[in-house]
C-alpha positions as CSV (number, residue, x, y, z in Angstrom):
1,X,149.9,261.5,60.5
2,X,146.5,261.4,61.0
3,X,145.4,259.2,64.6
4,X,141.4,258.5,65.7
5,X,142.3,260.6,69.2
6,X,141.6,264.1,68.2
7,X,142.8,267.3,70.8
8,X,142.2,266.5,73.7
9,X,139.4,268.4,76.7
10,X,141.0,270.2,79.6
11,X,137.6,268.7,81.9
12,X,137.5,267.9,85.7
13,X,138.2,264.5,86.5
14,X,136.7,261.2,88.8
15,X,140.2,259.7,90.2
16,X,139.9,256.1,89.4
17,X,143.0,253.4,90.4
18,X,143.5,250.7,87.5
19,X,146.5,248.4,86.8
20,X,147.7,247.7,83.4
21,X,149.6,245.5,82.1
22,X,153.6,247.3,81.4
23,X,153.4,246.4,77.4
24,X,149.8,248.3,77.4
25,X,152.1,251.5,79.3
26,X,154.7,251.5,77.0
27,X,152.2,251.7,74.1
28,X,150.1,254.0,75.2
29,X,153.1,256.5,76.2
30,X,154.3,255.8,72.4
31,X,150.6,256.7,71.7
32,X,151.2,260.2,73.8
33,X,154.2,261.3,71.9
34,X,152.9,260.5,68.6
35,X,149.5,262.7,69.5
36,X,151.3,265.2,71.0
37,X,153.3,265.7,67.5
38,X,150.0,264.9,65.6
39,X,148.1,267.9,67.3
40,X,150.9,270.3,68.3
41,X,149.8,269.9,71.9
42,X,152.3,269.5,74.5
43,X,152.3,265.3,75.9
44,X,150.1,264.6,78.2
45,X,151.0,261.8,79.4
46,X,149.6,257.8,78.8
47,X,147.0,258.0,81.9
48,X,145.1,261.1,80.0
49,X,144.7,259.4,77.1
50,X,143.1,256.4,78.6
51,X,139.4,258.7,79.1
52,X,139.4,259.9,75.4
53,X,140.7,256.2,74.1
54,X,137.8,254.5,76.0
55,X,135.1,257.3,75.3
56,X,136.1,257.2,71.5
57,X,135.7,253.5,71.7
58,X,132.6,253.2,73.1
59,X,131.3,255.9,70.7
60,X,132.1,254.0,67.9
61,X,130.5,250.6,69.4
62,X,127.8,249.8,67.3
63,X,126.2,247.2,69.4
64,X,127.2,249.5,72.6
65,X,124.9,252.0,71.0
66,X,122.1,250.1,69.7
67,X,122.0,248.5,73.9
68,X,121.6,252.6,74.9
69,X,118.8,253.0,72.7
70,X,116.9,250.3,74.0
């Protein structure tokens, strides 16, 4: 199975609290276990996935990037 989130970065982090809604959760820990099998890393858990989801994302944001060029 091939997902957009590759391995993930062992890196120091910047504690931020959010709240989600429960339905977001519950994907996002689906999410873990199906990365964890994708990569043959152990999971990681939903809440490290959230860093490489949003810096993926905002990679991939054309009209993100365009706005940092300017």
């Amino acid at each position: 199975m091939m997902l957009k989130l590759g391995p993930i970065a062992d890196d120091r982090p910047v504690k931020v609290t959010i709240e989600i809604p429960a339905q977001v959760y519950r994907d996002l820990s689906a999410y873990a276990e199906a990365h964890a099998n994708a990569t043959g890393q152990a999971s990681i858990g939903p809440a490290k996935l959230i860093v490489p989801m949003l810096s993926h994302f905002m990679e991939s944001d054309r009209g993100f990037a365009r706005l940092r060029r300017t």
